[in-house]
C-alpha positions in Angstrom: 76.8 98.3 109.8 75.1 97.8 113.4 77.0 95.9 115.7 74.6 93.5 117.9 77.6 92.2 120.5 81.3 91.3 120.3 83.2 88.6 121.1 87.0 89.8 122.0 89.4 86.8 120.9 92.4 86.1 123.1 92.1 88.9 124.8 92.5 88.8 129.1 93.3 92.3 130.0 89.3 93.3 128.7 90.6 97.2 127.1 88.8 96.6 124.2 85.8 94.6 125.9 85.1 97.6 128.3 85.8 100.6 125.7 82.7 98.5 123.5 80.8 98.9 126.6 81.3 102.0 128.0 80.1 102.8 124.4 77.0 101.3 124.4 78.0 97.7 122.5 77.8 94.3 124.8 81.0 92.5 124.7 82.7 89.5 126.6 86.0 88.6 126.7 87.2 84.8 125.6 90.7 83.2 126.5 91.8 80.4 128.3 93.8 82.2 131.0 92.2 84.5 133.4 95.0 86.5 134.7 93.1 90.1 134.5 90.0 88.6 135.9 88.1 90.1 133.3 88.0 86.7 131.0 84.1 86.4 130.4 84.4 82.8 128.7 87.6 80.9 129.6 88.1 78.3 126.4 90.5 76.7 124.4 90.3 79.0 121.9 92.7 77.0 119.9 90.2 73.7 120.4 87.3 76.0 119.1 88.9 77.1 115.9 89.9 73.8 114.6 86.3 72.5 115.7 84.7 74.7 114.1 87.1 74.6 110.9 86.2 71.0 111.0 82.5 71.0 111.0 81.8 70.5 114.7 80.2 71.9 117.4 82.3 75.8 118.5 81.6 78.5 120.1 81.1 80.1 115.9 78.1 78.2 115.6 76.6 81.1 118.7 77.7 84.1 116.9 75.7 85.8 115.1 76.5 87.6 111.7 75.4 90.9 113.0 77.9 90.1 116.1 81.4 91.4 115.3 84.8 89.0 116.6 88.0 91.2 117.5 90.6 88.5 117.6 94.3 89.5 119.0 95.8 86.3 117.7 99.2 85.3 119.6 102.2 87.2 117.5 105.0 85.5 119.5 106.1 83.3 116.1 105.4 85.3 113.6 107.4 88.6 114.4 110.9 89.3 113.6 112.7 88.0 116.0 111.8 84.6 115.4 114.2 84.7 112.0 116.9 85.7 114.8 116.1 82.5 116.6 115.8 80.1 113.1 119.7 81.8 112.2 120.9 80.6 115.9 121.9 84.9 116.6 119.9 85.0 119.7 122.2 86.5 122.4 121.5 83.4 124.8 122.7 81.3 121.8 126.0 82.3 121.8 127.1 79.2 123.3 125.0 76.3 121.9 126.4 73.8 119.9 124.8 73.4 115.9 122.8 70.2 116.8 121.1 72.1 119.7 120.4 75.0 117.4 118.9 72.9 115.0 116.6 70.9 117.4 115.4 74.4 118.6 114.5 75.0 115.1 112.6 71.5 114.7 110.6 72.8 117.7 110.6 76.6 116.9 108.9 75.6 112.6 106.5 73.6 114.5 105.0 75.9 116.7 105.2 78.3 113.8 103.3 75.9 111.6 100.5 75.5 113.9 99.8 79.3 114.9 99.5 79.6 111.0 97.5 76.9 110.8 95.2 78.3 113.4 94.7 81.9 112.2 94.2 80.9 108.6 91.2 78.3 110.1 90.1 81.3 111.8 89.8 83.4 109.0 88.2 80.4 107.0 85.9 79.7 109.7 84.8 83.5 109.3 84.8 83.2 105.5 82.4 80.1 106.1 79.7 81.4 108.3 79.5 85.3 107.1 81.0 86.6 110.4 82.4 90.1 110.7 85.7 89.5 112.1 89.0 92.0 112.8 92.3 90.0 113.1 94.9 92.0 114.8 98.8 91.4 114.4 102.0 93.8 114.5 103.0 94.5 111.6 106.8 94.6 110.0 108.0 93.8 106.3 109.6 90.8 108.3 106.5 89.5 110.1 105.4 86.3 109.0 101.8 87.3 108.0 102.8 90.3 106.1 104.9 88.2 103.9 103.5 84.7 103.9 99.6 85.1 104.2 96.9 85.9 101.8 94.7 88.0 103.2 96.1 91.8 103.2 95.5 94.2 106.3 92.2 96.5 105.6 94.4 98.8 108.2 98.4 99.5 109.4 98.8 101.9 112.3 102.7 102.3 111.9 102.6 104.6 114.9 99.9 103.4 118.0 101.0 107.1 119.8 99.0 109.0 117.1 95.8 107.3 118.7 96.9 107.8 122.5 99.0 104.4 122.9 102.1 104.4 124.8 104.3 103.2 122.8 105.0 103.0 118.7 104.4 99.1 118.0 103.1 99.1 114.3 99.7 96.7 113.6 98.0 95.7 111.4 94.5 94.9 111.2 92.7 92.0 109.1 89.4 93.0 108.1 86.3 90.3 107.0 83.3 90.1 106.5 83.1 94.1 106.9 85.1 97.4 105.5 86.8 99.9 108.5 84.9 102.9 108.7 86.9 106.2 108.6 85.5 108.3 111.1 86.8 112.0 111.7 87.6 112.4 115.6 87.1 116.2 116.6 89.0 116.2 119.6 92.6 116.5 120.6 94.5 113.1 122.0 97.0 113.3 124.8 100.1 111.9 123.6 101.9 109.8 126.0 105.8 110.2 125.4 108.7 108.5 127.2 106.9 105.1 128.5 108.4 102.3 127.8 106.2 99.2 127.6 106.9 97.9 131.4 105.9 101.1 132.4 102.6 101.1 131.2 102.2 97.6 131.9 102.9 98.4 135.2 100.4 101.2 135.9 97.6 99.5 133.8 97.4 96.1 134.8 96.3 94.2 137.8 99.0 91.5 136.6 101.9 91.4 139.1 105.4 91.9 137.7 104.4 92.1 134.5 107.1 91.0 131.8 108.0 92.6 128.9 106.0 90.1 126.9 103.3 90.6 128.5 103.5 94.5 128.5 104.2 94.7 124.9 100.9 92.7 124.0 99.4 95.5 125.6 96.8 98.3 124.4 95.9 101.2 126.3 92.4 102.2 126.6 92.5 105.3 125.4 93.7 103.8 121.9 91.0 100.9 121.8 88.1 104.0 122.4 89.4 106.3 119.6 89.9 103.0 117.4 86.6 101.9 118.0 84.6 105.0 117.5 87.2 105.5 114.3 87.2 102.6 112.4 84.4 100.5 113.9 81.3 102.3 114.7 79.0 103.8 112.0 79.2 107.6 111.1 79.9 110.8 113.7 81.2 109.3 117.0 81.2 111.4 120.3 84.0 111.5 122.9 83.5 109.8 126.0 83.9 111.0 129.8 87.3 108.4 130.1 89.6 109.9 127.0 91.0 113.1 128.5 91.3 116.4 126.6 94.9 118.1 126.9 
């Protein structure tokens, strides 16, 4: 299926925007940060989904169905930890009284609550119009998404290193719209061993002091090209000039 363009969701650091381009595919970046300098659209992202999940004007009504969305939707409530901070067994907890516990759950369920309110009006919102759309997420038995969602990841990559990442960090990918391609890559992939994700953070990024947070959000671009051209782009893929042999 022919990609026209595509529109990178959430997504500041541009990895994924540039490997489209560098492969022959226009793409822009969309977030309402810029911190990277490589946001193409700074939005409310957040604004736009329940717009257009409510009928009004969004930036969905200017994407086309031959266009395809990549949308990194935040993680930070759905993954493990979170049950950690609902039990009150965070480390920095160790001290708080019950009532403050439970007012940090009031806030922690809402904030829960609306990122799940906001991905499944994505997904609707892509359901709706016909657009091809990946929705990327870690992936755990515990995350929220793998046990409370209905949609089923299309792909899990339970080891990110196999594809030239530096570090493990399962995903899972939401496919709609559109079926991943299984391309077979003839070429050998460096594997990166030992980084932890600081590290690459810091020697990747133009973001000062990057936090782990930050880092761990993170793809390399070496993974992004080899993910594009493997379960993306239609039939025999060629390596670029950027992924280095071994």
């Amino acid at each position: 299926m022919k990609i026209e363009r595509v529109h990178c969701l959430f997504e500041q650091s541009g990895t994924f925007k540039n490997e489209f381009k560098k492969l022959g595919i226009p793409a822009e970046d969309y977030d309402i940060l810029n911190d990277f300098g490589e946001t193409d659209h700074i939005v409310d992202l957040f604004g736009q989904i329940r717009g257009g999940y409510n009928g009004e004007p969004s930036i969905f009504d200017e994407i086309s169905k031959d266009d395809l969305i990549m949308a990194f939707f935040p993680c930070t409530r759905f993954e493990d930890q979170i049950l950690l901070g609902f039990r009150g067994e965070l480390y920095q907890f160790k001290n708080w009284e019950d009532e403050k516990k439970l007012e940090y759950d009031l806030n922690l369920h809402s904030e829960l609550h609306e990122l799940y309110e906001l991905v499944t009006q994505l997904a609707i919102v892509a359901i709706r119009k016909g657009l091809q759309i990946i929705i990327e997420n870690p992936y755990t038995e515990q995350h929220y998404l793998t046990r409370y969602w209905a949609l089923k990841p299309a792909l899990i990559d339970r080891d990110r290193r196999q594809r030239g990442d530096y570090y493990k960090k399962p995903t899972q990918y939401f496919f709609l719209n559109r079926e991943p391609n299984h391309n077979f890559i003839m070429e050998p992939m460096i594997y990166h061993e030992g980084w932890s994700p600081v590290e690459f953070a810091h020697k990747n990024t133009s973001v000062a002091n990057a936090n782990r947070q930050v880092a761990r959000s993170m793809i390399s671009k070496d993974y992004a090209n080899r993910f594009i051209r493997e379960f993306i782009l239609d039939g025999e893929t060629t390596k670029t000039d950027e992924i280095p042999f071994n």
